[in-house]
C-alpha positions in Angstrom: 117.6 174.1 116.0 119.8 172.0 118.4 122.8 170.7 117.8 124.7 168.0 120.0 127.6 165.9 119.2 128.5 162.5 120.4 132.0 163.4 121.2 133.1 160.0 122.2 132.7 158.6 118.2 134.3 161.8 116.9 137.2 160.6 115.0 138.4 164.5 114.8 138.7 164.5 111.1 137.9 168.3 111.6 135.3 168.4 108.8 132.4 169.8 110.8 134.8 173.2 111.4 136.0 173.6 108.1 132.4 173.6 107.0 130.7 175.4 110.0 133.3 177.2 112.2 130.6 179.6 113.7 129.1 176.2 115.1 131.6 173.7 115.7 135.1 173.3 116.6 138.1 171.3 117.5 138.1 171.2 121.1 141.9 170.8 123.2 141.5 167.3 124.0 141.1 166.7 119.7 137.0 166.2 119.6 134.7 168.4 118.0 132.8 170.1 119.9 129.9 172.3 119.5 130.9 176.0 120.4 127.8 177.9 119.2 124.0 177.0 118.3 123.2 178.4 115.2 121.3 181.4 115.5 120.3 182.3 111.3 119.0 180.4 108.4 123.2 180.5 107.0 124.4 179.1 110.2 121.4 176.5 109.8 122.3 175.1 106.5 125.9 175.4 107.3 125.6 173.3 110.3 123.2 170.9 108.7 126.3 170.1 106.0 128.5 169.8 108.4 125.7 166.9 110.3 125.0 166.1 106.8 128.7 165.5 105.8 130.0 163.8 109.2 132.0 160.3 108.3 130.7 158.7 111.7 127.3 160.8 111.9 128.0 161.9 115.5 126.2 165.1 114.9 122.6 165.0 115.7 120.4 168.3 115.0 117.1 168.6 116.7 114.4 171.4 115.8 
């Protein structure tokens, strides 16, 4: 699994970390930013509610 994030549509609503903070984050400059790939089957599904869950659907997950 690979996960990328269009940072320029983040709106920084900070949803993706509170759902996946081993994956994601709020980066200095307010975007979310991806600051681990997942590396287990609970970061998977974590990270895959976060993408599923995104307001604006700037997460994409490849793999």
């Amino acid at each position: 699994m690979n996960i990328d994030i269009d940072r320029g549509g983040c709106i920084s609503c900070g949803l993706c970390e509170a759902t996946c903070p081993a994956v994601f984050r709020i980066a200095d400059d307010g975007a979310a930013e991806v600051c681990h790939q997942p590396t287990d089957g609970v970061e998977e599904a974590a990270a895959q509610e976060a993408a599923d869950g995104c307001p604006v659907s700037v997460i994409h997950i490849a793999g």
